[in-house]
C-alpha positions in Angstrom: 0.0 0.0 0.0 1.5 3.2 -1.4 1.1 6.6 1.6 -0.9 7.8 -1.1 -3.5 5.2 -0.5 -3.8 5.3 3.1 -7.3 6.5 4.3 -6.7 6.7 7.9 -6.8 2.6 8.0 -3.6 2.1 9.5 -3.3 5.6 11.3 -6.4 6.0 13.1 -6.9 9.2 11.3 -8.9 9.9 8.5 -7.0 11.5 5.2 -8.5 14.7 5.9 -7.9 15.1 9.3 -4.4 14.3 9.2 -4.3 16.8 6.4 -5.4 19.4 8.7 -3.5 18.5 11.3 -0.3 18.1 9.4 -1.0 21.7 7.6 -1.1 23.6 10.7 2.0 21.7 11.9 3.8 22.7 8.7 2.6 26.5 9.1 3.7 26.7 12.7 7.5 25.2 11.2 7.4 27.6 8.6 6.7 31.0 11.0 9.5 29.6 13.6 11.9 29.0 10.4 10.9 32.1 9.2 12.4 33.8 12.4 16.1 32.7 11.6 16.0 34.2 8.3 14.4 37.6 9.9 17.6 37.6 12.4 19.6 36.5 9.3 18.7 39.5 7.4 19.0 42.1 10.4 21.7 41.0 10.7 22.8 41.5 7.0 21.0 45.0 7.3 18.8 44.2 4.6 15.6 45.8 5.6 13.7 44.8 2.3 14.2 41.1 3.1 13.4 41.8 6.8 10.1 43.0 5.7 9.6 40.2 3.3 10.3 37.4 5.9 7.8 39.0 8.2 4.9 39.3 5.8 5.7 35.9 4.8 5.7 34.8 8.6 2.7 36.6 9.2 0.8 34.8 6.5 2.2 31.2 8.3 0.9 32.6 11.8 -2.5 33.3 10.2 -2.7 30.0 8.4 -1.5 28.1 11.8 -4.3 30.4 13.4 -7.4 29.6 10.6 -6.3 25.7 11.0 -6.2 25.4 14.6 -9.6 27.4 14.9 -11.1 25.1 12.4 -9.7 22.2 14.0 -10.8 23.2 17.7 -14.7 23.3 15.8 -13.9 19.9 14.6 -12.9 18.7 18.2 -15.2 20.1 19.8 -18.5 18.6 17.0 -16.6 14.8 17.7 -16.6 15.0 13.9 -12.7 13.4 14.0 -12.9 9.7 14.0 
């Protein structure tokens, strides 16, 4: 059976769940990663990259926030099973 195949038979966890919950994990990465490269480019003194990263982990906090409210709903409906 290929990953692309699994439906949640051998996980516990249906494809679209895990989905969910793997997207908000990879936002929350991405905002924490995006913090090195902020200091990175202070440190650099390049204020147009600064102002990049930070849009960019703005946009990764908001995702991580939208996921984890949708989620919580979820949670709290016992619709993941």
């Amino acid at each position: 059976m290929s990953k692309t195949e699994e439906t949640g038979t051998i996980t516990g966890t249906k494809d679209k769940d895990y989905n969910l919950i793997w997207f908000v994990e990879a936002s929350l990465d991405n905002a924490l990663r995006l913090e090195t490269y902020i200091s990175d480019a202070e440190r650099d003194g390049d204020t147009e990259l600064v102002e990049f990263f930070r849009k960019a982990q703005n946009e990764s906090r908001k995702g991580a926030r939208m996921g984890k409210e949708l989620l919580a709903s979820r949670l709290a409906d016992s619709s993941i099973g």
